[in-house]
Structures are given as structure tokens and as C-alpha cells.
N, C-alpha and C positions, 0 to 999 in steps of 0.2 A: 739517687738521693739516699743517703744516711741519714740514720738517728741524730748524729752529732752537727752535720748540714741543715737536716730539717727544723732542729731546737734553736740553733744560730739564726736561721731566719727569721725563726718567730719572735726571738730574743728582740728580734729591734722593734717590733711592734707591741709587744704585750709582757706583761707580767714575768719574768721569768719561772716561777713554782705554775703561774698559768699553765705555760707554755709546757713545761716538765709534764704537767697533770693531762695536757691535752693530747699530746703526744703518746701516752701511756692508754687512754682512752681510745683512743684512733690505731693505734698499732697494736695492742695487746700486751707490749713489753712491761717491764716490770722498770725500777728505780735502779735495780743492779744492771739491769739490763744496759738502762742509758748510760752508768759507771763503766760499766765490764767490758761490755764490747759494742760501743760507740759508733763501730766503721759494721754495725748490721744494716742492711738495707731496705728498706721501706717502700710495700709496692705501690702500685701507681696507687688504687679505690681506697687504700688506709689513708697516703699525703695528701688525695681528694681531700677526703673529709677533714683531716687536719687543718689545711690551707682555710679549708672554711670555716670552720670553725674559730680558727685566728684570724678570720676578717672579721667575722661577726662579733668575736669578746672585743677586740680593736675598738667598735665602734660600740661598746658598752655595755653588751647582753651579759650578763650572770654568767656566770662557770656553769651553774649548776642545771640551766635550764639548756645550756650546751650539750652536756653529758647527760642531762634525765634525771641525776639524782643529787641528794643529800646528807649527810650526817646529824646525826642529833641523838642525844644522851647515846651515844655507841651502836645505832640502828642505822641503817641506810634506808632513805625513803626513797620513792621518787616522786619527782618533780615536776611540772610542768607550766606553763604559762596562766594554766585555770587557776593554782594557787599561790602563793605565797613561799619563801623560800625560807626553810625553819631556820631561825636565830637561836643563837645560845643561852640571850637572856630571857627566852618564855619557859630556860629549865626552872627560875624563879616560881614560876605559878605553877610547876609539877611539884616543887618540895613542899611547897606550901601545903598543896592540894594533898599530900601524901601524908603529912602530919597530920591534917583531918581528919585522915582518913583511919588513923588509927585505934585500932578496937572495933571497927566495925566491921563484919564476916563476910558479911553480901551487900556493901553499899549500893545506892544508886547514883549513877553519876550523870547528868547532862555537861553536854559538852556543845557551846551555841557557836557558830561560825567555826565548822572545826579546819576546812581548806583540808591540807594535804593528808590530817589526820592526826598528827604527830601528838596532840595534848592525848585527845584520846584512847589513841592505842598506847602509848607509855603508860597512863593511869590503868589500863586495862591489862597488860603485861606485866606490871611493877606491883598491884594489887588482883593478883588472880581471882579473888571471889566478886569482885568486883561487875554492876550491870550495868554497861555504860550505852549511853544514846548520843549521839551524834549527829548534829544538826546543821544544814548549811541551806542558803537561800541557792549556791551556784549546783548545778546538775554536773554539771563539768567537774567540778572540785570533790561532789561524792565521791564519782567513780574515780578519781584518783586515790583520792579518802579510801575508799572499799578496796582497792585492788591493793593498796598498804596494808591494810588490815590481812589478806591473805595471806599476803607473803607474810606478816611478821607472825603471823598464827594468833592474830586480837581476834575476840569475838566481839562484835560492836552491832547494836542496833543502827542502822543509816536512815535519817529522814529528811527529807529535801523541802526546802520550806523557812521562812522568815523565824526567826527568837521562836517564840515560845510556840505560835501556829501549829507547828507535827505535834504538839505534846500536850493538848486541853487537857484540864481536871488531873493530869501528872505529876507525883511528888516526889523528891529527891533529896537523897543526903548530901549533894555537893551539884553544888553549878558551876562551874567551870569557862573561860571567856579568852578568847584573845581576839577582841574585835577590831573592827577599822576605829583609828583615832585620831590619825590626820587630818586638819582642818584644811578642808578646800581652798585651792589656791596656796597652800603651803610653798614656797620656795624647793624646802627638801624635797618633793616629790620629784624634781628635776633632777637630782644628783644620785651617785651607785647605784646605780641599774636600777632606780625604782620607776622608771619609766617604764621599762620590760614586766613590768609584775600587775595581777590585774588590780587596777585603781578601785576597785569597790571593794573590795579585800584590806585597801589602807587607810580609804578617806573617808568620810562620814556620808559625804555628796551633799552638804548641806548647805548651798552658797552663803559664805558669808559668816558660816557655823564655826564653832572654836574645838569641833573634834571631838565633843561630847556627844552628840546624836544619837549615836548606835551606845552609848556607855549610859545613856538616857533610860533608852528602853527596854534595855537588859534589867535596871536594877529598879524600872519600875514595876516589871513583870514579875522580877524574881519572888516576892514574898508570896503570890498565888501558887506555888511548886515549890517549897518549902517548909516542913516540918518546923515545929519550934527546936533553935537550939542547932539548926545545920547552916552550912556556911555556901558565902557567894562570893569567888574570887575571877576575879579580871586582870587582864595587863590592859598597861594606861601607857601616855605621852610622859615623860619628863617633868612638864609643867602641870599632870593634871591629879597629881594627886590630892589636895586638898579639895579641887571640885567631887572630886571623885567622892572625899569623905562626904561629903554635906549630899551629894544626893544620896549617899545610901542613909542618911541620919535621915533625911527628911523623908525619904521611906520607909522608916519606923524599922531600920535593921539595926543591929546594935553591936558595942564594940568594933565601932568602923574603925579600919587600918591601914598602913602603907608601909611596905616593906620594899628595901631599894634592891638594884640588881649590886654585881660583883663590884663595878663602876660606881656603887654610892647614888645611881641614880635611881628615883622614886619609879616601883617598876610596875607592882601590884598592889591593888588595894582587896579589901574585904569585906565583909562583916555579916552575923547571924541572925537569924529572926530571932 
């Protein structure tokens, strides 16, 4: 079996860039490699894994959690089933989160549901003075969490634990969110790979609930771990930014906002004690 055999196979079942990416994964070779010289041969335990690999994406599994890892703002994480697989549009609530952040030498940052890590260790690499705490209900999702953090050289507090719970009587310069907002029973849950990814990471689990739950008690929590004057930013649903305004208004936060992703779509909201 050849490079240029083994990609033709998979051509008919998957993705073509798939199938390039998986093949490159599996054998070691490089992009020039598959160009250059096509007729290299590929031994048995690398087209093992390839074979399988292109069964498993065939029947819908993520790329990424095929391979372990991810990109996001130019970092490679890794990835696993415990979390969530980093999108492009939550770089919206690191810019945001960044502009906040400036002028300040030693901020504090919380970071609630962080899964693979990605808000926090960016905020904590991108703002070096920066002491960031990082919060997640899944045990599983830390140590993904933590072992990102080493490799990318983030120094991050890790606490394991529901919202606010790891962090009594703690105050901060910036809260930070990328919570579940899927409303139970969603249709989309069914489509791109979101079935592979863990559902408590996406959905609120609220039967019945509109995908606010978890965006509920983030922002009823926030003003107890808030300074006058510091801000609480989340990524939302599409449709849920103006809920999103009114509960942070009726928790007494002010200048509530929503700012869209690249797409025009309403992506993060905010607002300051």
C-alpha cells in the first residue's frame, strides 16, 4: 500500500483535506511528502490506524478527537472526548476579554467552565501578569485543562467544582464564560459531530429549558466576585442575546452588551458591576 493508494481509498469515504490530514497523522509524512513522492509505502500498524480512523470520521467522529488535538488562536491543544472542541468564534470573548483587560498589571481572572482550557490559558499567555483561576464541574476536563496549561507554559489556578463553589468570598477583575447553551432536545445536537462531544459541556440539561440555565447562574453569581467597575463576559446561542441582556440588567450589572462573532452573529454579551 502507497501514500497515493491509501488517500484514494479513503477519498471515497471521507473528506478529502480529512483524509490528507489523517494520513499525515497516521504515517508521519508531511503535505510534500504526499505531492513528492506519492509511490512511498506505508507499513502495515500506520494504515492500521489510518483504516480506522477513516471508519470512525466516516461515521461522524470530529477530526480532532481522532488525532488528540486542536488549533485555536495559533496553539495546539489537545483534545479529548471529556471536552469540547475549541471553535474559532469563542476568539470573540478572548478580544473582548483582552480590551478589559487593559491597564491592568496583575489582573484577576476566573474562568467558569473552562473544558480544554483554551479561554484560559490564552488570557493567561496573551496577558502575562495576568492570575487566572479556572474552574470546571468535569474532573476529566481539568486534567485535560492542566496538562494544556503545561505544555503551553500557562500558570493557571485549577479547581474542580460547579460556578462559583471552588471560589467563596473571591473577587476578580474579569469573569470570563463559555458555558453550555444548548437547549435540551435541540435538533442541532444531532448534527457535526456534536453527538461525539460531551453533552453537559453543550446543553444546559434543563428539560424543556431554552439554554439559559447555566447563563442563569453565572450571571446571578457574578456580582458576589466582582469589584465595582470590573466586567463579566460569556459566549451565548444566536438567539440569546437579548435574554442574555435583561438577565444581566436585572442583576443590577450595567452597560449590558452584545457583540457579534466574524458571521454577524450575536456571540458575547457583558456587562460591569
Amino acid at each position: 500500500m502507497t501514500l497515493f493508494e491509501a488517500l484514494t481509498a479513503a477519498r471515497q469515504k471521507i473528506d478529502r483535506l480529512d483524509a490528507r490530514l489523517l494520513l499525515q497523522y497516521a504515517t508521519g509524512c508531511s503535505h510534500t511528502d504526499l505531492l513528492a513522492r506519492p509511490e512511498m509505502p506505508v507499513i502495515a500498524p500506520a494504515y492500521a490506524q489510518f483504516a480506522e480512523w477513516v471508519e470512525r470520521r466516516a461515521a461522524g467522529e470530529p477530526l480532532a478527537y481522532l488525532v488528540g488535538e486542536a488549533e485555536f488562536r495559533g496553539r495546539v491543544f489537545q483534545v479529548s472526548p471529556e471536552v469540547l472542541i475549541p471553535r474559532p468564534e469563542t476568539e470573540v470573548l478572548i478580544e473582548l476579554a483582552l480590551e478589559r483587560l487593559q491597564g491592568l498589571e496583575q489582573p484577576r481572572i476566573l474562568d467558569l467552565g473552562t473544558g480544554s482550557g483554551i479561554v484560559a490559558i490564552s488570557l493567561a499567555l496573551e496577558c502575562p501578569g495576568a492570575q487566572v483561576t479556572a474552574v470546571d464541574l468535569s474532573a476529566g476536563a481539568i486534567s485535560v485543562a492542566r496538562n494544556n496549561a503545561g505544555r503551553l507554559g500557562a500558570r493557571i489556578d485549577f479547581r474542580t467544582g460547579s460556578w462559583f463553589d471552588p471560589v467563596p468570598g473571591e473577587h476578580f477583575d474579569l469573569i470570563v464564560s463559555n458555558p453550555p447553551y444548548i437547549a435540551d432536545g435541540d435538533p442541532h445536537l444531532a448534527l457535526n459531530g456534536l453527538p461525539f462531544e460531551p453533552q453537559m459541556a453543550l446543553t444546559d440539561q434543563e428539560a424543556g429549558g431554552n439554554g439559559l440555565a447555566c447563563i442563569r447562574a453565572i450571571v446571578a453569581g457574578a456580582a458576589a466576585h466582582l469589584p465595582p467597575g470590573c466586567w463579566l463576559l460569556f459566549e451565548h446561542g444566536y438567539d440569546q442575546g437579548a435574554a442574555s441582556r435583561n438577565l444581566l440588567a436585572a442583576a443590577g450589572l450595567k452597560a449590558a452588551f452584545t457583540h457579534p462573532d466574524l458571521a454577524g452573529i450575536d456571540r458575547v454579551s457583558g456587562a460591569h458591576l
